[in-house]
N, C-alpha and C positions, 0 to 999 in steps of 0.2 A: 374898272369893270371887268370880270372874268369875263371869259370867252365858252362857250358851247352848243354844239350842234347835236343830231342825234345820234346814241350810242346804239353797240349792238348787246350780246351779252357780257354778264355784270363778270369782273372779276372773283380772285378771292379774299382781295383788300379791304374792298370797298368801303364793307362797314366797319370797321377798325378804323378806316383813315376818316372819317367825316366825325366817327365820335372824339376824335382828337382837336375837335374846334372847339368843343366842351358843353355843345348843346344836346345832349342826352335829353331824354324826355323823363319828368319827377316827379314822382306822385306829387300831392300836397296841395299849395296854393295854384290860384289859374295864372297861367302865364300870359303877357303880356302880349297884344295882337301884334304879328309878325308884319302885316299891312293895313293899315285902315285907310279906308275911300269915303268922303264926306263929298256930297252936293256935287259929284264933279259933273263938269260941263266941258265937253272940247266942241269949238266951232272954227271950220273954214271956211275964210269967207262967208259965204250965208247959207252954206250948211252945218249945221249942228250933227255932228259924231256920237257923241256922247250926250246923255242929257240925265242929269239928276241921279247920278249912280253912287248908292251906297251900300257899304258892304264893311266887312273884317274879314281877317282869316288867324283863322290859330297857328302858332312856331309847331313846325315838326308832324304838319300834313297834306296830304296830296292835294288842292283845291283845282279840280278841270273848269276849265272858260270855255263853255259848248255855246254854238249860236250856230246861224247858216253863215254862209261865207258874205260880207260884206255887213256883217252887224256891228262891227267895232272891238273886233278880239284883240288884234292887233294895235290897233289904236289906245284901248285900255290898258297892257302891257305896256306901252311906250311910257304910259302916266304914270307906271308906279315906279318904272326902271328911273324917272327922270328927265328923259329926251324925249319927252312931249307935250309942245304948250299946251298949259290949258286956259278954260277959257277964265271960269271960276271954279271952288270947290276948294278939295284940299287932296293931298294922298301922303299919307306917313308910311314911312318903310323904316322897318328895327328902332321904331321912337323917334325916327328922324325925317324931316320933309325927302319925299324924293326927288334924287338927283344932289342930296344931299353930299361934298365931295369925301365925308367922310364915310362915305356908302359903297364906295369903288373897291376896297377891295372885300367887300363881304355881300355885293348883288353882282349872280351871274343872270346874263341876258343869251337868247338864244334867237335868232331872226331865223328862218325856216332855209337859208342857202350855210352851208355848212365855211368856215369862214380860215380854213389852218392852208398851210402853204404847201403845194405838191410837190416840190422841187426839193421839199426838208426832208429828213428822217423823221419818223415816229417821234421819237425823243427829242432831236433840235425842233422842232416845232411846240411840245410842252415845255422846253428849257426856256425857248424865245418867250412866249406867252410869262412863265412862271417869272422871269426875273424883272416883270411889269410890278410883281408883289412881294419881290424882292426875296424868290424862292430858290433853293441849290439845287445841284443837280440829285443830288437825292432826293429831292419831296416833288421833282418832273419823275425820277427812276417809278417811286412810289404810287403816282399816280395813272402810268401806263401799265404798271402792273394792276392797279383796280379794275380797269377795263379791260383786263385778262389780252393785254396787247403784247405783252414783255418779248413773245418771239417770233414781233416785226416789229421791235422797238429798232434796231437800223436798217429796216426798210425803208424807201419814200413813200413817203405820203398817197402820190400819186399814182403808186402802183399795189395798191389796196386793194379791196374789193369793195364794193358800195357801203356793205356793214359796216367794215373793220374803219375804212375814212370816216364813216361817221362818231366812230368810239375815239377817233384822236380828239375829235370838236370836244366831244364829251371828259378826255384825260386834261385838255387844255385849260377847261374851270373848274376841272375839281383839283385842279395843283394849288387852289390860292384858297380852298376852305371855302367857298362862300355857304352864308349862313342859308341864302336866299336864291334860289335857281328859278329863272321865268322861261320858260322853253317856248316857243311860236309853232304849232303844229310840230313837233318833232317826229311826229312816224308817218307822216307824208311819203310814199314812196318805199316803203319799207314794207317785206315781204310779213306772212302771220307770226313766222317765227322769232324772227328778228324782234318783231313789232312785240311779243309777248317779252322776251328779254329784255325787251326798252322797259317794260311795265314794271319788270321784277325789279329790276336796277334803278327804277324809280323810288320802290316801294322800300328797299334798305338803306333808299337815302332818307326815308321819310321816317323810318323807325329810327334810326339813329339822330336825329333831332334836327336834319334840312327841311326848310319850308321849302316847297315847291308849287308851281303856278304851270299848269301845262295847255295850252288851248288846244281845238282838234272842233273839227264841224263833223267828226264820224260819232254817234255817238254809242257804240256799244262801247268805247271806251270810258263812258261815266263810271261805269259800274267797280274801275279800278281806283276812283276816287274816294276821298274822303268827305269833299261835299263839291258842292256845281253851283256854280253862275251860271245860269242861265238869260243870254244876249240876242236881243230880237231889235232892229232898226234902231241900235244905238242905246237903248233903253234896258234896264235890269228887270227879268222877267221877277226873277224868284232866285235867292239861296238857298240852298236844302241840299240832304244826302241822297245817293241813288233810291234806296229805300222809299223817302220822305217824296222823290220826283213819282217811283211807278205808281205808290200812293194817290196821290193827289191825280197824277193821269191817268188815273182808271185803266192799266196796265201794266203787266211785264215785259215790254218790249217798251226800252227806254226811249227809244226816236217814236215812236205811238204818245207815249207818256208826254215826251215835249211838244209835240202837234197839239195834243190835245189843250194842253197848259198856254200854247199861242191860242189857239180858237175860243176858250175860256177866257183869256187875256182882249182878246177881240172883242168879244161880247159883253165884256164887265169895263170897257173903255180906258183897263188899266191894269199893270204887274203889280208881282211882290216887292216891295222894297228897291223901288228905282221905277215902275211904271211899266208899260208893254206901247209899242208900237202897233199897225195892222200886222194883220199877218194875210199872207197870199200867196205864201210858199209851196212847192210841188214838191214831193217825193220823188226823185228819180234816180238815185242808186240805193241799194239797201244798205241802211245800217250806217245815211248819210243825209243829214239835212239839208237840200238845197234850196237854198233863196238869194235874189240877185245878185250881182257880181262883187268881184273883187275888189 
């Protein structure tokens, strides 16, 4: 399984090296869903997580997993990367069950604490990672340079700066090509700038033909998507594009547009395409859906 945390700004590699795994994007026929979610169900103990979520995503675009914080972002992510039982249902990832072992070196996972070693150099830390996928010191050289790291590639780790440590998490999974990148809130903590350079450097992974899966409870970050999950108590509100969210919620202010789509989801005693929970959330920071904990 690749390794990644959040990056800062995008090198000038980047997209050179990602279209080197051969998933370019082709005109022509439709391409085959890069994840599909059938019925799934996760329960612990006797609570249910998840409940009846269905879904697809197309190869080679950005899909955001927005909800409040405890609706099951995380917990979804775990289902498709593989390391999350479930209860029923199904999850396919690149035509394959996930968690499939054929899946490891072409799904990177990304957990929200950044995960590379402080005591390594920039470089011994993607070499360590890269020869998990059985990569040379040239394709670790190549992938600190994407992340425009190359002059603190023999730095430590730990003597970075918030940004720069978080672009190592980021050089460590894209040294093995994954076709498939799932990030856990990656700009958690991350200043505007930074946070816009994570977007861009998302977005040339996403032209050059990586699916990517990014969750975030902030949500003016939809609007850099290509479509939205939208996750409310475990449950699939609606899939749809930013566009297709201000639409339906009777706004241009996307966290307006989702309130409204939960308070609609309330009153119609059900979501799009997976179902709705209540809703009884409060707005209390801007541009951030809070509803109960973690």
């Amino acid at each position: 399984m690749s390794h990644l945390a959040t990056p800062g700004g995008p090198g000038p590699n980047l997209q050179s090296r990602v279209h080197r795994t051969g998933l370019q994007k082709h005109a022509g026929s439709a391409p085959e869903a890069a994840v599909e979610v059938r019925s799934l169900d996760v329960q612990r103990g006797k609570t249910r997580i998840l409940q009846d979520i269905d879904f697809s995503m197309e190869p080679g675009r950005i899909t955001g997993l927005l909800g409040p914080s405890g609706s099951g972002k995380t917990t979804l992510m775990r289902a498709v990367v593989g390391v999350q039982q479930i209860t029923s249902g199904s999850a396919t990832v690149l035509g394959r069950p996930a968690g499939d072992p054929a899946l490891r070196h072409t799904v990177g996972y990304v957990t929200q604490a950044p995960s590379v070693y402080k005591d390594l150099t920039v470089e011994d830390n993607v070499r360590y990672f890269g020869a998990m996928h059985n990569c040379n010191r040239a394709d670790a050289r190549e992938a600190v340079r994407a992340v425009g790291l190359w002059a603190h590639a023999r730095r430590k780790a730990g003597d970075l700066s918030g940004g720069e440590f978080s672009r190592v998490s980021l050089a460590c999974a894209l040294v093995a090509r994954p076709r498939l990148l799932i990030l856990d809130e990656p700009t958690v903590g991350l200043d505007p700038v930074l946070r816009a350079d994570l977007w861009e450097q998302f977005r040339q992974l996403a032209d050059a033909g990586t699916t990517l899966v990014i969750s975030s409870h902030v949500m003016e970050e939809a609007s850099h998507c290509d479509s939205l999950l939208l996750l409310r108590d475990g449950r699939l509100l609606a899939q749809l594009t930013p566009d297709e969210l201000r639409r339906r919620g009777n706004s241009d202010d996307l966290e307006l547009a989702f309130l409204h789509l939960i308070q609609a989801a309330r009153g119609s005693g059900g979501g799009d395409r997976g179902g709705s929970g209540a809703a009884s959330g409060t707005h209390n920071t801007p541009g951030t859906v809070q509803d109960g904990v973690r």
